[in-house]
C-alpha positions, -999 to +999 in steps of 0.1 A: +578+321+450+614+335+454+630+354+426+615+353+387+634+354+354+657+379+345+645+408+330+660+400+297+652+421+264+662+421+227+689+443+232+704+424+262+707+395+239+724+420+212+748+428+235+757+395+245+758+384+208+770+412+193+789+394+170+775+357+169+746+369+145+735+392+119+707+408+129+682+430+107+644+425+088+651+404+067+645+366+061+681+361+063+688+379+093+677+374+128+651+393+136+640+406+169+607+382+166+632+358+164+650+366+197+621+373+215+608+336+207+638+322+222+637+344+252+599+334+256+611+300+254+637+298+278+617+313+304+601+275+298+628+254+312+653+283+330+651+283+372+657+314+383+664+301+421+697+286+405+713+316+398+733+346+411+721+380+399+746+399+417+758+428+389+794+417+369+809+441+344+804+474+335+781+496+313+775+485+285+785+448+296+770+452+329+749+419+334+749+389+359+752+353+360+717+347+362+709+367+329+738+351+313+722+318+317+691+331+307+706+344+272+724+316+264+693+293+270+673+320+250+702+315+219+701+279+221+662+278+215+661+308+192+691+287+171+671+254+172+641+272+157+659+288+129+675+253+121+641+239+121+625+261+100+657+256+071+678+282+085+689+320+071+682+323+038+711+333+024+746+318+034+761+327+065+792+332+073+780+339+112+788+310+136+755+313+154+729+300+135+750+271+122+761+263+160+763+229+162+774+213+195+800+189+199+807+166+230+841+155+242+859+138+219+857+097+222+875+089+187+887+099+152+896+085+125+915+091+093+902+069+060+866+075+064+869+103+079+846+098+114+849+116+152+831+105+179+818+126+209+804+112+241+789+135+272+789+126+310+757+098+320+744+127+338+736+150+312+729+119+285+703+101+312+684+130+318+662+143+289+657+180+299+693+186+302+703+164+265+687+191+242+710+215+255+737+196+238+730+204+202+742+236+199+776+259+219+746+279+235+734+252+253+764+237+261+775+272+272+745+271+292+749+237+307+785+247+317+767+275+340+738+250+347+758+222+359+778+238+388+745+243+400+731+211+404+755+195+426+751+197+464+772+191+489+768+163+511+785+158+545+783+131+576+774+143+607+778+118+640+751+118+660+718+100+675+700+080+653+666+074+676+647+105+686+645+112+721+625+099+743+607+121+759+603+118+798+569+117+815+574+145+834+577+169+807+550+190+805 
């Protein structure tokens, strides 16, 4: 089945986030329950044959680029369910749960004030890799994801019939 999902926990996403959120109990917090939803989630859509999991970093940063991915498909989902269900309760002054992605910039404007963004066909065209533009966790997460999905294609001379095998052969 080749390898599985990294074996990511709460406090693996703590460390990666240490200061994107402000965790705690509360309803205006993120809660572990929280994180642990978006890791569940993640595991839904992440492919764990895509990525290296070769060790970078040291204690206490010591992770790989597989579990990387994983986290920061974890945030995006974990964001997207705070934002659906109204957010933190009380203001926050924490980028993470107000991440809001942004494409490449395709116009501004001055009276009016109006930007337009625009992403590459192959991310727009294909719906499993468009949600992933809606927040910097996902687009952090494409940024690893893409690299991935191109192969390299080469020409080779050589016979285009097969063989013909002589009657002989035994």
């Amino acid at each position: 089945m080749g390898q599985t999902t990294p074996p990511a926990s709460v406090a693996d996403f703590k460390v990666q986030f240490s200061r994107d959120f402000h965790y705690g109990v509360g309803l205006d917090t993120v809660r572990d329950i929280d994180i642990q939803a978006g890791l569940n989630m993640a595991s839904t859509v992440y492919n764990p044959a895509l990525f290296d999991t070769t060790s970078v970093g040291v204690i206490p940063n010591l992770t790989s680029e597989a579990l990387m991915a994983y986290l920061y498909a974890s945030a995006h989902f974990m964001v997207l369910s705070l934002q659906a269900a109204g957010g933190l309760s009380a203001v926050s002054k924490y980028q993470g749960v107000n991440s809001q992605g942004e494409g490449i910039v395709s116009g501004k404007g001055v009276g009016g004030v109006n930007v337009s963004f625009s992403w590459p066909s192959t991310i727009v065209d294909n719906p499993a890799l468009f949600q992933f533009t809606k927040t910097s966790y996902g687009q952090s997460y494409l940024q690893i994801l893409m690299l991935k999905l191109v192969g390299n294609v080469q020409v080779v001379a050589g016979e285009t019939q097969p063989e013909q095998n002589n009657p002989t052969d035994v």
